[in-house]
C-alpha positions in Angstrom: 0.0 0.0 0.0 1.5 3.7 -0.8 2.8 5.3 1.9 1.0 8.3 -0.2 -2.3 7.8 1.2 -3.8 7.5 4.7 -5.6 4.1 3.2 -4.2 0.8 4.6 -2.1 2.3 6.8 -1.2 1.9 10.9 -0.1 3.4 13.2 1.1 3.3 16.5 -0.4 5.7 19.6 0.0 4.2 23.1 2.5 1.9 25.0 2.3 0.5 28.3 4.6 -2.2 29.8 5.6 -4.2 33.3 8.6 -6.5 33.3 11.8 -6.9 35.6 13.0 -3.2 34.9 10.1 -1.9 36.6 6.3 -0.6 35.4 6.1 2.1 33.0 7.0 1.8 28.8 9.3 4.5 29.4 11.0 3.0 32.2 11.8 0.1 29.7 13.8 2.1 27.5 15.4 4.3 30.1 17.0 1.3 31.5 17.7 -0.1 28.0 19.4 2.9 27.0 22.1 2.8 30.1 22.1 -0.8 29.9 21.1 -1.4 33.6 20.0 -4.8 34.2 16.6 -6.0 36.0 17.6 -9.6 36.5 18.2 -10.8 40.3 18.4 -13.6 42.7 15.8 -15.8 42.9 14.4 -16.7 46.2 11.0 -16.9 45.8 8.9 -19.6 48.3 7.8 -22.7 46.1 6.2 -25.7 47.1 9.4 -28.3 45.4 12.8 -27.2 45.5 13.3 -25.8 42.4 17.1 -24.6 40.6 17.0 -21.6 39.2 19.7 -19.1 40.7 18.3 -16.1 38.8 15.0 -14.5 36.9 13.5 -11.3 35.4 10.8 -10.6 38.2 8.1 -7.6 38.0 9.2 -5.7 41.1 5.7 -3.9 41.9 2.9 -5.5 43.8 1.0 -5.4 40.8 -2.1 -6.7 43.1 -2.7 -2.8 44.6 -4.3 -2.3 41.0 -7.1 -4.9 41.6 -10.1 -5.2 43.5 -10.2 -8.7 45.6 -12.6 -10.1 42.8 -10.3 -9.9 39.8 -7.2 -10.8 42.1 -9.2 -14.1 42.7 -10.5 -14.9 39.6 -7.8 -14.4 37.2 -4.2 -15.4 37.1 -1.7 -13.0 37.8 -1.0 -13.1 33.6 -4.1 -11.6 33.3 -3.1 -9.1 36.4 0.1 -8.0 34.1 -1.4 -7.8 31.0 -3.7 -5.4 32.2 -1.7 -3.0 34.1 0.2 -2.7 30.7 -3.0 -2.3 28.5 -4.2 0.3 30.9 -1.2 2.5 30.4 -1.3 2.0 27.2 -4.6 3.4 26.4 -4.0 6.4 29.0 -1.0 7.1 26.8 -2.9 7.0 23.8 -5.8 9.4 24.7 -8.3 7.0 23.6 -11.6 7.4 25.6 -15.3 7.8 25.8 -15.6 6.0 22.1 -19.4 5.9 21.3 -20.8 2.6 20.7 -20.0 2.1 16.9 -16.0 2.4 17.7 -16.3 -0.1 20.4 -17.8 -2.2 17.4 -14.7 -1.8 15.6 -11.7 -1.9 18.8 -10.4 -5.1 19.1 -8.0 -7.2 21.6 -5.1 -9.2 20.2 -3.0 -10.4 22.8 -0.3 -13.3 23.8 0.9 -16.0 25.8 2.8 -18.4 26.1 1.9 -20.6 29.4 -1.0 -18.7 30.1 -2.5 -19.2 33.3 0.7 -21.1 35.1 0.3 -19.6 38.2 -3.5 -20.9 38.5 -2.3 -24.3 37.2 0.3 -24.3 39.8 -2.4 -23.2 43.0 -4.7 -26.1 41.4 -1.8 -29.1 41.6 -0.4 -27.9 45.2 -4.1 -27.8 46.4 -4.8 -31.5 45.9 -1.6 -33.3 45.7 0.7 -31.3 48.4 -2.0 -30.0 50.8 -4.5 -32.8 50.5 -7.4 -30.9 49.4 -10.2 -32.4 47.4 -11.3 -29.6 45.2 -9.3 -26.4 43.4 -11.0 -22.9 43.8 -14.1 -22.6 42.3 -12.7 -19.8 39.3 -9.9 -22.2 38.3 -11.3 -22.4 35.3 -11.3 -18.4 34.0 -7.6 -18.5 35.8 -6.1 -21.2 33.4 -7.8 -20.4 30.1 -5.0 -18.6 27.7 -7.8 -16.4 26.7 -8.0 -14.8 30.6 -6.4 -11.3 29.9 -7.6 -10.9 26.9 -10.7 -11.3 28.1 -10.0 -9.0 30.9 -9.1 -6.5 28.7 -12.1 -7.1 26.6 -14.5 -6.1 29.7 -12.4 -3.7 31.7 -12.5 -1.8 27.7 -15.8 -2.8 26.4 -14.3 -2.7 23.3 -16.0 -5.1 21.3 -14.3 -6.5 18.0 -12.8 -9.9 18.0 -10.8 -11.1 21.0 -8.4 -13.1 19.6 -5.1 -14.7 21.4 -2.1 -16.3 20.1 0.0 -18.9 21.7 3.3 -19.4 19.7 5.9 -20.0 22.2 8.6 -16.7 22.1 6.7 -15.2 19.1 3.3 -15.0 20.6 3.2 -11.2 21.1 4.6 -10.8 17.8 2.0 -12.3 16.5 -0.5 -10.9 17.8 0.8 -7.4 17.2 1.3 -8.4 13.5 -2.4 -10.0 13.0 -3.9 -6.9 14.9 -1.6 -4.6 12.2 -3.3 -6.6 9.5 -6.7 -7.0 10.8 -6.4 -2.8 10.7 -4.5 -2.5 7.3 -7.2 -4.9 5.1 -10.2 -2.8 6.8 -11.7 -4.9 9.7 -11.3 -2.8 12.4 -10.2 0.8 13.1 -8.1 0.0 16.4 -6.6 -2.5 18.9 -5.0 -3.2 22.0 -1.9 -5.5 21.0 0.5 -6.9 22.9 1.1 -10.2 25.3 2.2 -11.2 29.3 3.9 -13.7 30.6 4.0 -15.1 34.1 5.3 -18.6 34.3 8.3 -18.9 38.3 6.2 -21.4 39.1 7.8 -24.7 40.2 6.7 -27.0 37.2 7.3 -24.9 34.9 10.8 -23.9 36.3 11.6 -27.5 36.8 10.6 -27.7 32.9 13.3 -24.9 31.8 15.6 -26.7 33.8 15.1 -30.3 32.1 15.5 -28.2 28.2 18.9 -27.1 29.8 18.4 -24.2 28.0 19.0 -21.4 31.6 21.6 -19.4 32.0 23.9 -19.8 35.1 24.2 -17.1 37.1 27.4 -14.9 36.8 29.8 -15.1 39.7 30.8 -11.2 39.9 27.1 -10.0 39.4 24.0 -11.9 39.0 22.4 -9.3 37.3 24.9 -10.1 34.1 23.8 -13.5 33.9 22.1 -13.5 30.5 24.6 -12.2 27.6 23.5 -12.2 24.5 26.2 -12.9 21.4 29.0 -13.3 23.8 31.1 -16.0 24.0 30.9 -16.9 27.8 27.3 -16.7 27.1 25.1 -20.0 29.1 21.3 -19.5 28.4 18.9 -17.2 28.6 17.1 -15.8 31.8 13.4 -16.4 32.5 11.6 -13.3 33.0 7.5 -12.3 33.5 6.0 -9.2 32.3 4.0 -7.2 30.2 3.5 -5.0 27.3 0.7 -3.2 25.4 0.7 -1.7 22.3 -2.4 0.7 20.8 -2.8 0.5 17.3 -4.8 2.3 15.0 -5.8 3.2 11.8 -4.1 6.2 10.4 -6.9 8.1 9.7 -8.6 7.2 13.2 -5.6 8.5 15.0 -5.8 11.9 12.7 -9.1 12.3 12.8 -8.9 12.4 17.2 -5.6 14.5 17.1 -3.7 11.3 18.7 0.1 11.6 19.1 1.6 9.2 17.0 4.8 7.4 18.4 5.5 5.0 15.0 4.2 3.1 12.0 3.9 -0.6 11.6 4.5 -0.8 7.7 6.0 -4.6 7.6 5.2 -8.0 8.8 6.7 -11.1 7.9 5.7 -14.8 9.6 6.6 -18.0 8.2 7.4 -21.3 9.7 10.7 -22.9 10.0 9.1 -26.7 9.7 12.1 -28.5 10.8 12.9 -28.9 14.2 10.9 -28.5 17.0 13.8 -26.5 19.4 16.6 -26.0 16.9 16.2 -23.1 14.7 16.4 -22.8 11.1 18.5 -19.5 9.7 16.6 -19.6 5.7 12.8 -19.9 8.0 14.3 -16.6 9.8 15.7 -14.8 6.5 12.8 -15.7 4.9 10.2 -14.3 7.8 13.0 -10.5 7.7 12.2 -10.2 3.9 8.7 -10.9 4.2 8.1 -7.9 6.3 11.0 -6.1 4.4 8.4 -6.4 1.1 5.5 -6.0 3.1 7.0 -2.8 4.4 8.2 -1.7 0.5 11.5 -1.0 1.2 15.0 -2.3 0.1 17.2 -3.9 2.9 19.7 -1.5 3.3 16.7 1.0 4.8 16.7 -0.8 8.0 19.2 1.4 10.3 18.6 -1.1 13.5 17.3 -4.5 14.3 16.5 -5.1 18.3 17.4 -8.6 18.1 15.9 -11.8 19.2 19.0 -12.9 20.8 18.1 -15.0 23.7 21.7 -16.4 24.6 21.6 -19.6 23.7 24.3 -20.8 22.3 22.8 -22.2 18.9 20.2 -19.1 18.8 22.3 -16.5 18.6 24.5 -18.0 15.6 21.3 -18.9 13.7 19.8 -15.2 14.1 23.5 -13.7 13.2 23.1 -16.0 9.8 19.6 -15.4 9.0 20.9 -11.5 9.1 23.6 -12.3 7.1 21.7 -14.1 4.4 18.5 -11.5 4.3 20.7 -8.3 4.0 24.0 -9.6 2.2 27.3 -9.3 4.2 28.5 -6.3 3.4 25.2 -4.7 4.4 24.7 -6.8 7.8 28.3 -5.2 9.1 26.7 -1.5 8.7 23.3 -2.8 10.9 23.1 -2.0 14.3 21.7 -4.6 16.1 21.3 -5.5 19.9 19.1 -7.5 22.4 17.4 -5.9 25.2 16.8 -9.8 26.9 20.5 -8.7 28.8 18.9 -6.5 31.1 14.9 -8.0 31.3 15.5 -11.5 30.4 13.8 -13.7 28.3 9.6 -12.7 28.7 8.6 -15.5 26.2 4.6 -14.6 25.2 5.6 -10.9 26.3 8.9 -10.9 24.5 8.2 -9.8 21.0 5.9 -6.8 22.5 8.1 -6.0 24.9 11.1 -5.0 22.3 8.9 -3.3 19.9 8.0 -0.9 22.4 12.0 -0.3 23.4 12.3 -0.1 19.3 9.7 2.4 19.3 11.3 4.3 21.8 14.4 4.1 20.6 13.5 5.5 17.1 12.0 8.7 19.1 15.1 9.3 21.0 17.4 8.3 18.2 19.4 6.1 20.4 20.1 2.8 19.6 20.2 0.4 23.0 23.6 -1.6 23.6 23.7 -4.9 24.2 24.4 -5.0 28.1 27.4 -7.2 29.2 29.0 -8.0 25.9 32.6 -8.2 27.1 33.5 -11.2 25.0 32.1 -11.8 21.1 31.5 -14.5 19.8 33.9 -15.0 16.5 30.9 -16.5 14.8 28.3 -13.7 16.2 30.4 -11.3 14.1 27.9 -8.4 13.0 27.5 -4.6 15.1 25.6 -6.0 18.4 26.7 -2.4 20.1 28.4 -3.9 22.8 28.1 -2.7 26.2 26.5 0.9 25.2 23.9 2.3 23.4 24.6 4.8 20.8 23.1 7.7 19.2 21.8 7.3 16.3 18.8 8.4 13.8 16.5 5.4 13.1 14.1 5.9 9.8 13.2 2.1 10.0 13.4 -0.5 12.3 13.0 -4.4 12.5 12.3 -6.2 15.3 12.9 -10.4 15.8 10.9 -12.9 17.4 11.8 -16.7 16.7 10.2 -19.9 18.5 10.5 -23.0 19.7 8.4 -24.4 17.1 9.9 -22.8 14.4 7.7 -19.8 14.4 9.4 -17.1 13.3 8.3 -13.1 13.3 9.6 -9.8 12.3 8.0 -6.5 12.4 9.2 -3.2 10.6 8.5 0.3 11.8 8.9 3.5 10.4 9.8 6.7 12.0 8.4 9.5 9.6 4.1 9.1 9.4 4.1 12.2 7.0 
């Protein structure tokens, strides 16, 4: 679609966020830009002795937001999810919509685990305490589809409601599908985005069966996860948040909105080869979808906020994929870095999470470091700014998100809405 016209196009007009380096989107990038590091120890009371020496944990009590009925009933996924939905929408101005543009406002959110926590409280209840029966909401805790639904009524808005589960790309997605659900006409705006809340036992004692965690660094725990480096040893399991508004470029005109960014590329495909291992040609071939979709040649793309996760086969297969989507010579002049140094790895939440530190980092024209990149890796060998952020004027942006599964997303924005 020409960029000529406010037809097809969308835009973005509110963010709102909750992870490990505190609550607040622009708490996110403040700490991305100096590199300051969420992760701690891990300490919390579980009901099996669990080894994980380190995690991305929300630091608020989140629960002063909630009234004792939606504390009970949904799981604290839900609870996240909506703290970052509601500061979303307060940043985008959008209220009192009459009851035709609550017709047309959708929800597309993700998750990963979904309700773990509620899961968790279920299996302690009858096999550890010797109960006979779970609380009566179990049900509405578990379901994927809680906080979207939460969002749903605390919004009224009252398009489709739609969430994605795809493992590490789940936000991704749904910010994607919400970007085209807009673009092709069927609805005018949406709350996009996904949460994650999943230091519970069984699913900690999962992580540590895929041997896929990092182990925590002997100087500082807060460096444990380090993306592209050498000494790298797995990734850092995080919770959070993050909530992006979407809409239309002509709705966001027409109401005088601010407009933070434009979503002008998305690219999904499906490696279809290994469940866990990833595939470098289904990650190339997910960039240069969105790179078509978004109409522009390669070398436009100024920065790419990896999906680097640490691992040690991830981070070669993403610094290939870049490689083969933008030629060599053009992958050297990329900057490129992963935020998951400093907030970990947020799984549903991840892909939302660094689009909204992209979008931020396009407004401030700095691009964030990669935190604690002391050693590189000879065969991660492209511009992951290590250590520091730098400044630099971003026109377009791509952001990562790759799966276990072999889902693969990436998402282009543009600067410049003229």
């Amino acid at each position: 679609m020409s960029r000529d016209s406010d037809s097809g196009r969308v835009v973005i007009t509110g963010l709102g966020a909750a992870s490990c380096l505190g609550i607040g989107s622009h708490i996110q990038f403040q700490n991305a830009s100096l590199c300051n590091s969420g992760i701690t120890g891990f300490s919390n009371s579980l009901s099996i002795q669990v080894d994980l020496s380190c995690a991305g944990l929300v630091p608020s009590n989140i629960v002063d937001h909630f009234d004792s009925s939606t504390l009970g009933m949904y799981d604290r996924v839900a609870h996240l999810s909506w703290v970052a939905s509601k500061e979303a929408l307060e940043h985008s101005g959008l209220k009192d919509l009459r009851s035709e543009e609550l017709e047309r406002s959708a929800v597309f959110w993700g998750t990963g685990f979904g309700g773990a926590n509620t899961v968790e409280n279920a299996y302690d209840n009858i096999y550890i305490n010797g109960e006979d029966r779970v609380r009566p909401f179990t049900v509405i805790g578990v379901m994927s589809n809680g906080a979207a639904a939460l969002i749903s009524l605390n919004t009224a808005f009252k398009g489709p409601s739609i969430t994605y589960s795809t493992a590490c790309a789940s936000s991704a997605h749904a910010i994607g599908e919400a970007y085209r659900s807009i673009k092709h006409g069927y609805c005018d705006r949406a709350i996009a985005g996904g949460a994650e809340s999943l230091l519970t036992a069984a699913s900690i004692k999962a992580w540590e069966a895929l041997k896929t965690l990092a182990m925590p660094d002997p100087e500082n725990i807060a460096k444990s996860c380090k993306p592209f480096s050498k000494n790298r040893t797995g990734f850092v399991l995080g919770e959070g948040a993050a909530a992006i508004v979407l809409e239309s470029l002509s709705s966001a005109k027409k109401r005088g909105a601010i407009i933070l960014a434009e979503i002008i590329g998305y690219g999904a495909t499906s490696d279809s080869l290994h469940i866990t291992k990833p595939d470098p040609l289904g990650q190339s071939k997910a960039m240069q979808l969105a790179i078509n979709d978004a109409g522009l040649n390669a070398d436009q793309v100024v920065y790419i906020n990896a999906h680097g996760t640490a691992t040690q086969v991830g981070d070669i297969a993403e610094t290939i994929s870049i490689k083969n989507t933008f030629g060599l010579d053009a992958a050297k002049k990329l900057a490129i870095s992963s935020t998951k140094a400093i907030h970990g790895h947020t799984l549903g939440a991840a892909g939302a999470l660094e689009l909204l530190i992209t979008v931020q980092a396009m407004q401030n024209n700095i691009a964030p470091g990669t935190a604690f990149l002391e050693f590189n890796d000879p065969q991660c060998d492209l511009n992951y700014l290590p250590l520091r952020s730098i400044e630099l004027s971003i026109p377009y942006a791509m952001s990562n998100s790759f799966a276990f599964g072999g889902s693969n997303v990436s998402l282009i924005l543009a600067r410049d809405v003229s």
